[in-house]
N, C-alpha and C positions, 0 to 999 in steps of 0.2 A: 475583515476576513477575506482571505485569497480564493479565487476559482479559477483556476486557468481552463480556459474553453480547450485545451491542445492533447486533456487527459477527458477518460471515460470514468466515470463513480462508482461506487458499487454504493444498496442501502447498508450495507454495514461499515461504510466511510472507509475503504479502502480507494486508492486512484491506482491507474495504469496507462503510462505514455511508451504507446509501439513507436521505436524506429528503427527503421529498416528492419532488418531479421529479429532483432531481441525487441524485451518490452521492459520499462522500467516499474516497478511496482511501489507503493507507501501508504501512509495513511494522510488523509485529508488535513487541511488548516482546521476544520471544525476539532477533529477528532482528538488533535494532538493540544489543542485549546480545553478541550473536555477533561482529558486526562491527567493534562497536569505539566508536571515534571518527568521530562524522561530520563528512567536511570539506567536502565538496562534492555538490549534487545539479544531475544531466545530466538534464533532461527537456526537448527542441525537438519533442514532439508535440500542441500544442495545436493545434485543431482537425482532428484525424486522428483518422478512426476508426479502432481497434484491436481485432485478435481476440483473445477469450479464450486467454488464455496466451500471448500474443504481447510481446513485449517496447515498453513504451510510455519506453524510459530508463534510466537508471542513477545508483549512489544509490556515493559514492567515501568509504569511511574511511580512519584514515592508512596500514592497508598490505593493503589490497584495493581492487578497485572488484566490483561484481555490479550486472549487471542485472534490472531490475524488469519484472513483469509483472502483467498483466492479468488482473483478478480476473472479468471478466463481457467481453462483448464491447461495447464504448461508444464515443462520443466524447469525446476529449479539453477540456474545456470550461475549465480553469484550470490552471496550477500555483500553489501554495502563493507567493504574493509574499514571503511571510516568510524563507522560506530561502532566497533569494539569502545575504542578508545577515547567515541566521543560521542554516547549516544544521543545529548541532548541537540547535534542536527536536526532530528527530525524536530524537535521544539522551531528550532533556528529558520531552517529551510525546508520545512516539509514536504517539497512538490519540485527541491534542488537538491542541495548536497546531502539531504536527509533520508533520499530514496533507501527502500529496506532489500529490493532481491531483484536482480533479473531473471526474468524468463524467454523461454522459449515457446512461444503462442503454441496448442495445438491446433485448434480450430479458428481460424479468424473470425466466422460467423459468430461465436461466441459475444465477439465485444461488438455485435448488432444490440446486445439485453442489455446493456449497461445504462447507465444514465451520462446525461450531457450538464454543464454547467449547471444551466438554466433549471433541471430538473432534479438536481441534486440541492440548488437550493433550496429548492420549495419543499423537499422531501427536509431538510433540517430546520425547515423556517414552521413545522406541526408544531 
C-alpha cells in the first residue's frame, strides 16, 4: 500500500496535496483498495464552498457508493476531467492521475488537524 509523506489524511481516508495556491484532493490507496472497483465518480460542487468534513460528492464502486468529504474548508475549483471517462484512475493512481477536485484552501491552519503518513497508518492498521 502507498503513503506518500507530501499529502495530509483525513480519518475518513480522504488525502490532500497543496501546491502553491490550489490543493489537490482524493481518496487514499487504502480506501480505493476497500471499495473496490471504481465505476463512477458524483461530484456537481464546483464552485461551492465547502466545510471541512462536509461532504463535496460521492465516489460509486460496483457494490457500494460512499460519500466524499472535505479535507480542509475550500472551494470547489475543478473536478478531475479525467474521470468522467475513466473513473477507474483513482483504482490506477490514486494519489496521481486519480485525483477527484481542486480546491481553494480557505484556512491553511486547517491542514495543521490532518494526519501525516505515519499517522494515518496507524489509524488504518486498528
Amino acid at each position: 500500500m502507498n503513503f506518500p509523506v507530501d499529502v495530509k489524511y483525513t480519518k475518513d481516508h480522504e488525502w490532500i496535496r497543496v501546491e502553491g495556491d490550489v490543493a489537490y484532493v482524493g481518496i487514499t490507496d487504502y480506501a480505493q483498495s476497500e471499495l473496490g472497483e471504481i465505476v463512477y465518480v458524483d461530484i456537481t460542487t464546483v464552485g461551492e464552498t465547502i466545510g471541512k468534513e462536509e461532504s463535496f460528492g460521492s465516489i460509486e464502486a460496483v457494490k457500494t457508493v460512499s460519500d466524499l468529504f472535505m479535507p480542509v474548508t475550500g472551494e470547489v475549483l475543478e473536478v478531475n476531467p479525467e474521470l468522467e471517462g475513466a473513473p477507474e484512475l483513482v483504482n490506477e493512481d490514486a494519489y496521481g492521475k486519480g485525483w477527484l477536485i481542486k480546491v481553494n484552501v480557505a484556512d491553511p491552519a486547517e491542514l495543521d488537524s490532518l494526519l501525516s503518513a505515519e499517522e494515518y497508518q496507524k489509524l488504518i492498521a486498528k
